[in-house]
N, C-alpha and C positions, 0 to 999 in steps of 0.2 A: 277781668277774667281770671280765675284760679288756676295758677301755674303748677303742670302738674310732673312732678318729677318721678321718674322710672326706676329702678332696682334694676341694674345690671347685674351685679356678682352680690351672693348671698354673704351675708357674715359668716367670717373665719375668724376659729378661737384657735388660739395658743395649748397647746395643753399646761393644766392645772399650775405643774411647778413651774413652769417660765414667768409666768405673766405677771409683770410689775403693777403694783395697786398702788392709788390716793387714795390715802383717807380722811373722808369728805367733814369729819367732824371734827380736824383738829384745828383748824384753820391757816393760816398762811405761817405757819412756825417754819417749817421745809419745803414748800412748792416745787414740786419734781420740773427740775429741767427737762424741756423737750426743746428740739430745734424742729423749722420748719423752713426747710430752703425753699427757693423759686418753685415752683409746678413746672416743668419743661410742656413745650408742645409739643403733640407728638409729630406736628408738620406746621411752622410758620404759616399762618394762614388769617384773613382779616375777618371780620365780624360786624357787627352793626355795633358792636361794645369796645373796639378795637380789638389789634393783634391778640391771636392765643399765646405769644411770648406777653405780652404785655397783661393778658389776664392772669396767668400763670404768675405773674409776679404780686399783683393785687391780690390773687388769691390765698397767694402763702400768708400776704399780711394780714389780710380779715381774721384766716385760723388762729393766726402768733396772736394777733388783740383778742378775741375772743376768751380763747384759754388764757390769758395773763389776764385777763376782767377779773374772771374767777377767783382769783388768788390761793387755786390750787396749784396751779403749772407755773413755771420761768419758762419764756420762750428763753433759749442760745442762742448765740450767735454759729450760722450754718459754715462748719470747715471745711465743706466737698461741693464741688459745685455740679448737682444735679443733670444728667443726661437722661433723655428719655430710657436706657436701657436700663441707667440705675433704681426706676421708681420699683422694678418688681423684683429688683436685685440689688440693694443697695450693697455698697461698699462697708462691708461694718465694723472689718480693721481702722479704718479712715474715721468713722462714726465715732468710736472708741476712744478716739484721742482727744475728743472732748468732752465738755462735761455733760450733754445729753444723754440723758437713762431712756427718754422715747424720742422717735424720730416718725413725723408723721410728711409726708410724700405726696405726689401725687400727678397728675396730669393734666392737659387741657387738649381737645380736641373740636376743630370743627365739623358740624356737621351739614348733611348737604340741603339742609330744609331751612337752613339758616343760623339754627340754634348751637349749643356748645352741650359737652360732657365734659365734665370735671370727674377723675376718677381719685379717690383718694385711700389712703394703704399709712396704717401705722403698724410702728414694729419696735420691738424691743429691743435695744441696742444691746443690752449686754450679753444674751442670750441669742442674738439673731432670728428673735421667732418674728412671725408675722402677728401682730394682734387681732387688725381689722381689714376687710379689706370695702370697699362701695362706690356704685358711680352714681352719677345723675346727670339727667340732663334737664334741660329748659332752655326756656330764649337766651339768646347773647345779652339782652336787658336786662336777666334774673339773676347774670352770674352770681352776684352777690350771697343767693338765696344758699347757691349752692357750697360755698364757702363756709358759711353757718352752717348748714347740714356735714357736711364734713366736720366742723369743729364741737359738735351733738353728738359726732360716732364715738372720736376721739374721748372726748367728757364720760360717755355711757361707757365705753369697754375699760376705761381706765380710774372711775370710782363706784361702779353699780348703778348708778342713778341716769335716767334718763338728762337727757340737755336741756338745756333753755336759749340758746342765742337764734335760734332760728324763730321769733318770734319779733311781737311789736307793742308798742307802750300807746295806749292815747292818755291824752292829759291837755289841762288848761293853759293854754299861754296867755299871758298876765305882761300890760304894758299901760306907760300912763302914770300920773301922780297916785300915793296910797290912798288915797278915801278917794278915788273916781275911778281905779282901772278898768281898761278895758280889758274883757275875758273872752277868747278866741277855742273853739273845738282846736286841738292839731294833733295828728298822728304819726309816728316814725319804726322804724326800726329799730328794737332793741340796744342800739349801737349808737343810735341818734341818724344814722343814715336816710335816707329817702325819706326827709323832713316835709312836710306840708300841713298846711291849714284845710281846717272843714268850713268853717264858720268866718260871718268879717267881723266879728266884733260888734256888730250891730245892737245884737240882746246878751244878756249877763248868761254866762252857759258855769254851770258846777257838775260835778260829781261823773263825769263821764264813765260808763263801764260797757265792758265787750260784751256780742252773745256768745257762747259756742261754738257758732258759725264763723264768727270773727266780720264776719261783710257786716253785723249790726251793731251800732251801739244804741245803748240808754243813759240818758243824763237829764237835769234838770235847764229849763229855760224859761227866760224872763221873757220872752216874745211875747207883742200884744200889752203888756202890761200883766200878763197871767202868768204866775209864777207854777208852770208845772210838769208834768214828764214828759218827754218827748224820746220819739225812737227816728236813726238817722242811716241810713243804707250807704255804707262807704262807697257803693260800687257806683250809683247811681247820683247821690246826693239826696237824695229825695228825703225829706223830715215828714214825720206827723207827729203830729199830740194825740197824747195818751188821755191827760187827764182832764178830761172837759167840763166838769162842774164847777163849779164857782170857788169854790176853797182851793186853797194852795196843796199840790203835791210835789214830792220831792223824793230823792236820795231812792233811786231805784237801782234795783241789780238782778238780773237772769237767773233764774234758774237753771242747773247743771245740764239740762238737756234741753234750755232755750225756752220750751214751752210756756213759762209764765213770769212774770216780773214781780217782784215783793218792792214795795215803796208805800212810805207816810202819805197820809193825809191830814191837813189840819183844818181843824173845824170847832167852832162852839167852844174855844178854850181849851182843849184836848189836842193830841197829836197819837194817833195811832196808824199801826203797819196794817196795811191789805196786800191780797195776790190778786192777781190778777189771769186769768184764762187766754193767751194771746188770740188764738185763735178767734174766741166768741166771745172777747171781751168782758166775761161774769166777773164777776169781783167780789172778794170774800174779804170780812176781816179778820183779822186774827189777833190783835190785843186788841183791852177795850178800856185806856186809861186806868189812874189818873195820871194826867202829864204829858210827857213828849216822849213818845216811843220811835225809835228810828233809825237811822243805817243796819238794814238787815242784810243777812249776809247767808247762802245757803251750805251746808255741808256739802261737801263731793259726791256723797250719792242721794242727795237731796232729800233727808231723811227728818234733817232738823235744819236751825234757822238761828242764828245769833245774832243777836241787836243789843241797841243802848237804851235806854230809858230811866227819868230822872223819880222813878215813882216811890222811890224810897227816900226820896229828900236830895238825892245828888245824883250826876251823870254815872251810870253803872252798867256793868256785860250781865246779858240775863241771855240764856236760851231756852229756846221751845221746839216741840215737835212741828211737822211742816203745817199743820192744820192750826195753832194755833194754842194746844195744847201744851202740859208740862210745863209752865214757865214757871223758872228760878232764875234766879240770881249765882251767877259763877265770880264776879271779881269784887277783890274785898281788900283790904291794906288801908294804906294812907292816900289820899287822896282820890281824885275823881278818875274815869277809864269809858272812853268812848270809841268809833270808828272801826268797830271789830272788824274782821275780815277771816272768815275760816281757810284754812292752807288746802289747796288741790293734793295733799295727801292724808289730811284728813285728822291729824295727827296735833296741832295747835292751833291756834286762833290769834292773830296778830289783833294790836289795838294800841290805843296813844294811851298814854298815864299821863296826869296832870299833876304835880307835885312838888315841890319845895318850888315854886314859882314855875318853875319847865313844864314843857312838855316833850315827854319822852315815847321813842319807839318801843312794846315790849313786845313776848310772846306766853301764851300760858296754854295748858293743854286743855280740853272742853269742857273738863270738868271743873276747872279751873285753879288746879293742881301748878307748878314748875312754876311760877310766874318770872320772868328774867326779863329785864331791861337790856334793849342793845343799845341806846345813842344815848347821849349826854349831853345834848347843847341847850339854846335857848328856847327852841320852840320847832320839833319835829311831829308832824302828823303825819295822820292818809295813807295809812300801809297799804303795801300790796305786793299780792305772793310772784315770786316768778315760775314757770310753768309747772317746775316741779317739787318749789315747793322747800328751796337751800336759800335763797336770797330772796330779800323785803326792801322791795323800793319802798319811797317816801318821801314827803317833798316837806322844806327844811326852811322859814324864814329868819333870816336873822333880825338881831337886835337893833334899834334907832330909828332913824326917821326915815332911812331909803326903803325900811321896809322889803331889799332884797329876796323874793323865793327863786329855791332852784330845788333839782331832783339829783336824791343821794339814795343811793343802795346798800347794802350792809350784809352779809350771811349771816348763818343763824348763830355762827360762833362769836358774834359780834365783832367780829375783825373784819379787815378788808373794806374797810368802807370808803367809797368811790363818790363823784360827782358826775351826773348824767348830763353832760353838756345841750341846752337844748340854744334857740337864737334867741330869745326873750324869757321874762323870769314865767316860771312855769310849776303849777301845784296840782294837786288832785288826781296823781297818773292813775291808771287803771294797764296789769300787764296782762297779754292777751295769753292764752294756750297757744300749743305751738304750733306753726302753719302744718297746712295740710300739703 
């Protein structure tokens, strides 16, 4: 059931000259210290998630992980030990004496239907202004949700850009010898939090991606022995197959308002991209070889469509308009470039370069302008945007015979790059938009 969280106190801005700014494009050179004490309750009270002193203390630490993910912020260490009276009044002689420039606050309340409010208030230490202020509620279950939401206000009001940690990643879990793994749906929390499996490993699963809705995904399945798309209702469980004729489909992904899914078909020695109508199932194609045309990827306002296709003699980024129109070729250099992924701002196109042996993360703009490599190891694929579109998961195998995958994340400044802890090795994430 979608948890649905309420707007108590509207956002409050600082005026103009107070307000401390990150800037989101230099990467982790200075990370602005913030601290983030305990949440006080504003009445010791139990829950079905336990005590509100005991959430209030979990809560601070979700927010302090979150912003240190980033590698904009340094959480502090907190010198004042938060009262309920200091969250709408902090102390900021006291605040001063350390090295935090933002101090974000907050509280935890029970309520009488069962559920919690987390209210959360950042502020500017040196200036004593208020930046933000927000509450939420949901289940004692959700606190979690509401911790990230709080740590989205903080991120928005303190570099322009909307947040990402209030969101969730699916991806392949991968276990078992290298030439027999077994490959498992599983979905988590952005954070790796509230880890679960979709699937038992039964049939070979690839390429999982969210709708819009987020309750759907699409990915490819060996089920049956029919290698082809399938679509899977997080809420329910419930799978169908998409692609029922005889040839193999594959490598499908939503369109921006859900309505249709773009994935390969192969057939007669040929591999070309169709859409598909969800509703009434029509199915159009839109390239018509030669070769393997595939991983399509839709612009943000679904206007055009970027894929790979080897019809030039090697793996290459070409896009077209949504109908199937306009196709050119956008990436060019040395070597090969596959697994595009257009960014929810609309602004570049992430994809893998294959090159002096590697394979690398890059990013280039649509026309296929800037091109810049972020990672430099042995073998990075499978980008994907985070909701807004600053950081590119990726899932990363190493070298030798174990064959290791794991999930690493990187911003666009190529800094900061992180290891996505999951409980088995895991590839092909797909990150979702941010909850509702």
């Amino acid at each position: 059931m979608r948890i649905l969280f309420q707007l108590l106190v509207l956002l409050a801005t600082a005026p103009a000259a107070a307000v401390i700014r990150v800037d989101i494009n230099s990467g982790t050179a200075s990370p602005l210290p913030v601290a983030v004490p305990t949440f006080p309750a504003t009445a010791d009270a139990a829950t079905a998630a336990g005590t509100t002193s005991a959430l209030g203390n979990q809560v601070a630490a979700i927010i302090a992980a979150d912003l240190g993910s980033s590698g904009l912020f340094r959480p502090v260490d907190a010198v004042v030990v938060v009262v309920p009276a200091d969250v709408t009044a902090p102390r900021f002689d006291a605040w001063r004496a350390s090295p935090a420039q933002a101090l974000v606050t907050g509280n935890v309340t029970a309520n009488p239907d069962g559920g919690v409010t987390v209210g959360c208030y950042a502020y500017d230490v040196a200036s004593s202004e208020e930046l933000a202020r927000q509450g939420f509620v949901t289940t004692a279950a959700n606190w979690r949700r509401a911790a990230h939401k709080c740590a989205d206000l903080v991120y928005a009001r303190l570099t322009g850009e909307t947040g990402y940690f209030d969101s969730r990643i699916v991806y392949v879990s991968e276990t078992g010898p290298k030439t027999t793994r077994i490959k498992r749906l599983a979905v988590m929390d952005q954070d790796g939090a509230n880890h679960r499996f979709l699937t038992n490993g039964q049939n070979l699963v690839l390429t999982p991606r969210f709708a819009p809705n987020q309750q759907t995904l699409t990915y490819m399945s060996f089920a049956e022995n029919r290698p082809r798309v399938w679509l899977y209702t997080i809420g329910t469980g419930r799978q169908e197959a998409i692609g029922e004729g005889a040839n193999m489909s594959f490598s499908p992904r939503f369109s921006p308002d859900g309505a249709r899914l773009v994935y390969s078909i192969s057939q007669n020695g040929t591999t070309d991209i169709y859409r598909m109508d969800i509703a009434n199932r029509s199915v159009t194609r839109l390239t018509h070889g030669p070769g393997i045309n595939t991983s399509p990827s839709y612009s943000p306002d679904g206007s055009r469509i970027v894929f790979e296709s080897d019809r030039g003699g090697g793996q290459q980024i070409y896009t077209m308009n949504a109908d199937g129109s306009g196709q050119q070729r956008i990436s060019f250099g040395e070597g090969r470039a596959g697994t595009p992924v257009w960014s929810p701002r609309g602004d570049l196109i992430a994809f893998t370069r294959l090159t002096t042996g590697k394979f690398r993360i890059g990013v280039m703009r649509p026309d296929g302008s800037g091109e810049r490599l972020l990672t430099n190891a042995y073998q990075d694929e499978g980008p994907t945007w985070s909701p807004n579109g600053r950081v590119v998961l990726f899932f990363r195998t190493a070298a030798g015979r174990t064959g290791k995958v794991d999930l690493h994340s990187i911003d666009l400044s190529g800094t900061n790059e992180r290891t996505i802890k999951t409980p088995l090795d895991a590839s092909d994430p797909a990150w979702s938009p941010l909850l509702p």
